[in-house]
C-alpha positions as CSV (number, residue, x, y, z in Angstrom):
1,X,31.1,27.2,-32.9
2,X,30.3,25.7,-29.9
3,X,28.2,22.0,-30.1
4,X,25.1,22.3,-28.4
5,X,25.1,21.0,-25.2
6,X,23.6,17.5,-25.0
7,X,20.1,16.9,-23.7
8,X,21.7,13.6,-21.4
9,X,24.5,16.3,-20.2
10,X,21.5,18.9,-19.2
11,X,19.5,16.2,-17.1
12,X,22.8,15.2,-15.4
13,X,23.3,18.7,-14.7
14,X,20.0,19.1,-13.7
15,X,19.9,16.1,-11.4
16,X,23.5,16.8,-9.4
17,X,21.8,20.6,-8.6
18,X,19.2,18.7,-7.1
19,X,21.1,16.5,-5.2
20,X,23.0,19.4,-4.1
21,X,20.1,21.5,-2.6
22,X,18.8,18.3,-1.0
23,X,21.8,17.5,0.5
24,X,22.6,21.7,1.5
25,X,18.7,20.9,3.2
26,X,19.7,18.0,5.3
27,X,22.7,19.8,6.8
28,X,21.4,23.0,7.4
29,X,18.8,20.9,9.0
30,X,20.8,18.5,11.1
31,X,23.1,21.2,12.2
32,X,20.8,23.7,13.4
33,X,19.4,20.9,15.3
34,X,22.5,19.4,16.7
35,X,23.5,23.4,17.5
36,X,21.0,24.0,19.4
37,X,20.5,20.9,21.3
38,X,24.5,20.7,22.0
39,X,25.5,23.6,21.1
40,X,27.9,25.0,18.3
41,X,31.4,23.8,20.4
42,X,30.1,20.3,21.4
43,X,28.8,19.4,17.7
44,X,31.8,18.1,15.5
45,X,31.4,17.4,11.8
46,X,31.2,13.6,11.7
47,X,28.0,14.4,14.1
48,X,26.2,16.7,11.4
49,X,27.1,14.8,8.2
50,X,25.9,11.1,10.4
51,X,22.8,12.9,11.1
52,X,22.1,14.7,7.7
53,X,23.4,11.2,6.1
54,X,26.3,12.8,3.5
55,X,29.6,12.9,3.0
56,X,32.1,14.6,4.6
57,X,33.4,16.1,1.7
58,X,29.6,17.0,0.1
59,X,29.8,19.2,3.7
60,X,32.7,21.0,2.7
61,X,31.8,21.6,-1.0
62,X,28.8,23.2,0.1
63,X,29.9,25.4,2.8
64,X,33.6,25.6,2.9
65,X,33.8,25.2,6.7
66,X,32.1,24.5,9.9
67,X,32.3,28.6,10.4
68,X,30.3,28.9,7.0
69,X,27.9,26.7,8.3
70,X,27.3,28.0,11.5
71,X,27.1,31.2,9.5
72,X,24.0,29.3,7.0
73,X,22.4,27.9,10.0
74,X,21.7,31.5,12.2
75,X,20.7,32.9,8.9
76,X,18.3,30.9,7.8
77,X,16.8,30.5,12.1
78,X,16.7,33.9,11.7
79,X,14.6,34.1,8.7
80,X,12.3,32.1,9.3
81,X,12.2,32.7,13.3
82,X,11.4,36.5,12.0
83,X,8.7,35.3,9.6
84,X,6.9,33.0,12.3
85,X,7.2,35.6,15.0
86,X,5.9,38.7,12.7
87,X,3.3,36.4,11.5
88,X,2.1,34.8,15.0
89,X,1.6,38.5,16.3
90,X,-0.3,40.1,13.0
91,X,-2.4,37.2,11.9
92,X,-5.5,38.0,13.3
93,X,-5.9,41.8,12.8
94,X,-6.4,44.1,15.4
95,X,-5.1,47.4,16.3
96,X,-1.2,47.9,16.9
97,X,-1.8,47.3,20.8
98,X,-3.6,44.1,20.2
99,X,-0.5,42.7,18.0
100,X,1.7,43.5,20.7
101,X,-0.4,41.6,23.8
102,X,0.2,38.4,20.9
103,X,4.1,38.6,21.5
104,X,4.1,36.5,24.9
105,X,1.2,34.1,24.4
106,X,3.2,33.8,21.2
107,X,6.4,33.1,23.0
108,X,4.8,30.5,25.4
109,X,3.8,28.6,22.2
110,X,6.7,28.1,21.1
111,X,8.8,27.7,24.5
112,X,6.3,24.6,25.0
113,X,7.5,22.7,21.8
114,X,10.1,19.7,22.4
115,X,12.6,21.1,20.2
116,X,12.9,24.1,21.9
117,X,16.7,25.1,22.7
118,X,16.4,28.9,23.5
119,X,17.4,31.6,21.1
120,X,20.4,30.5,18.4
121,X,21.4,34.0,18.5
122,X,21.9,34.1,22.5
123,X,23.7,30.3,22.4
124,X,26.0,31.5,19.9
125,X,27.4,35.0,21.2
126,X,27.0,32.7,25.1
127,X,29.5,30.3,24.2
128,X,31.5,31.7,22.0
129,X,35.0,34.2,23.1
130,X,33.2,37.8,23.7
131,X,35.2,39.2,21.2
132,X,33.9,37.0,18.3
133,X,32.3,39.5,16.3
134,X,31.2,37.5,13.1
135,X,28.3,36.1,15.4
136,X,27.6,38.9,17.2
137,X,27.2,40.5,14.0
138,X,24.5,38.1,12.8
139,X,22.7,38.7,16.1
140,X,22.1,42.5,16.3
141,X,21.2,42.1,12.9
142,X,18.3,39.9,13.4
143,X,17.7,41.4,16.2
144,X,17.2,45.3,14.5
145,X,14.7,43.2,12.1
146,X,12.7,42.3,15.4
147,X,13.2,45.9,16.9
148,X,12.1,47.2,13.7
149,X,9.1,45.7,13.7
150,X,8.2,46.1,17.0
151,X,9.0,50.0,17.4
152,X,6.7,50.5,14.2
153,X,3.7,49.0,16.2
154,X,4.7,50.9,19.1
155,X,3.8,54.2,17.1
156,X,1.0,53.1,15.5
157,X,-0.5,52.2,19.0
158,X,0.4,55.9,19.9
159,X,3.8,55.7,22.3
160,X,5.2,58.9,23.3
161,X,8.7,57.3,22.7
162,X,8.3,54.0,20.2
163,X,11.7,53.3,20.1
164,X,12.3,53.0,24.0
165,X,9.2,50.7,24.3
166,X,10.5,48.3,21.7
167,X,13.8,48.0,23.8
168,X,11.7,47.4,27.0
169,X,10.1,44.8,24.8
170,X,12.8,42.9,23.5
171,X,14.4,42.9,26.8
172,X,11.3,41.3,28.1
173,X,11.5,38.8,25.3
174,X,15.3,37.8,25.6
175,X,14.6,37.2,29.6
176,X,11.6,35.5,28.7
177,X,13.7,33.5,26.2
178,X,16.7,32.3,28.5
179,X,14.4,32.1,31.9
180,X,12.2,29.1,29.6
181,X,15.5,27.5,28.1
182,X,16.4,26.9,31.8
183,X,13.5,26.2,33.4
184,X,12.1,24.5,30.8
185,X,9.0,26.3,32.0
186,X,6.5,28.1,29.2
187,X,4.8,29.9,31.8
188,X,7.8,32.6,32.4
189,X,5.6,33.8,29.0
190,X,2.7,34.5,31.2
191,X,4.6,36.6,33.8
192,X,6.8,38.3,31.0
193,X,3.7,39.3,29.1
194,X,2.6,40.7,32.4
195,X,5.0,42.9,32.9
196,X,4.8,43.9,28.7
197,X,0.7,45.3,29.8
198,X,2.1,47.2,32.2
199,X,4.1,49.6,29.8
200,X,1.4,50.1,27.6
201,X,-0.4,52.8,29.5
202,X,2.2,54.8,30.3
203,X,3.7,54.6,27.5
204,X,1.1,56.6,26.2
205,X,0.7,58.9,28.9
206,X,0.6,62.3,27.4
207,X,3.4,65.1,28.2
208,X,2.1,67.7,30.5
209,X,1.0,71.2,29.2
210,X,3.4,73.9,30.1
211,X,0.8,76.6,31.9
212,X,1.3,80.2,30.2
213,X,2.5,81.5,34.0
214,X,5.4,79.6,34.2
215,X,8.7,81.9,34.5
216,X,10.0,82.9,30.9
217,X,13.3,80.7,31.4
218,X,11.6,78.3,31.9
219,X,9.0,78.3,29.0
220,X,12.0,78.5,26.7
221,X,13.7,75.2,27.7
């Protein structure tokens, strides 16, 4: 029979868990800085564990690899991008159009904040070998979550065709996205959110009526 486990050994344990999530905090956080501001190539490990203040080695028992990390870093930007985002356009109320004219002023918010680098998503796949699926990977599938979202609003608001909207939508928003990162100009939100008001209407534009006099064939179709 085992000896209970001592109640100094449980604290120890207790304490080094601690110390691991803080430390797993500060590099998630000083990378996903550092990535963004430098981007993924240009950011070595002695830069991240300098900024996040560990050890080399706490990096690597952590996360494995710089690859894992990049890996933690657009999951957890993703998370908590899509929680921000979703939020920013439903807090308030409104009907499913109203949420949708929040996207850009939304956008513009956040383009104007110093730390803004663009989309992690976009960097990542930009700079990285084409071919690199692992990131690419990561990006569509934030990006369905977004999509998702979107399209579901788009049929609530009554769109012939919800799921082409939300592509005309996010395209909006990606442009939106890089034409701010290099500008470094919020306002491409006003102009992009333009452009989003002008799809609403149509997009609920109802299918003509076939009359009863039109040719049999044709009825059919």
């Amino acid at each position: 029979m085992r000896k209970p486990a001592s109640k100094k050994r449980s604290v120890a344990t207790s304490a080094a868990a601690g110390d691991d999530e803080s430390a797993r905090g500060r590099l998630l956080s000083a990378a996903t800085h550092l990535f963004c501001k430098n981007g993924i190539n240009a950011t070595g490990i002695d830069a991240i564990i300098h900024e996040a203040g560990t050890a080399k080695t706490t990096l690597y028992k952590l996360f494995g690899s710089k690859t894992n990390l990049v890996h933690a870093v657009l999951e957890s930007e993703g998370r908590q991008w899509r929680e921000w985002f979703i939020g920013a356009i439903e807090t308030g109320g409104g009907d499913a159009q109203v949420k949708l004219t929040r996207i850009f002023p939304a956008l513009k918010s956040w383009f104007g904040e110093d730390r803004f680098y663009g989309c992690p998503f976009i960097n990542a796949v930009g700079e990285h070998d084409k071919d690199q699926k692992q990131f690419r990977a990561i990006a569509m599938k934030h990006k369905k979550v977004v999509l998702a979202h979107i399209e579901k609003l788009a049929g609530e608001m009554g769109a012939t065709d919800p799921e082409s909207l939300a592509h005309q939508l996010a395209l909006l928003i990606d442009g939106a996205i890089v034409a701010a990162m290099v500008s470094r100009n919020p306002g491409v939100a006003d102009t992009a959110g333009l452009a989003a008001d002008s799809l609403f209407g149509p997009s609920k534009a109802k299918r003509p009526k076939r009359t009863s006099s039109a040719p049999a064939q044709l009825v059919a179709v």
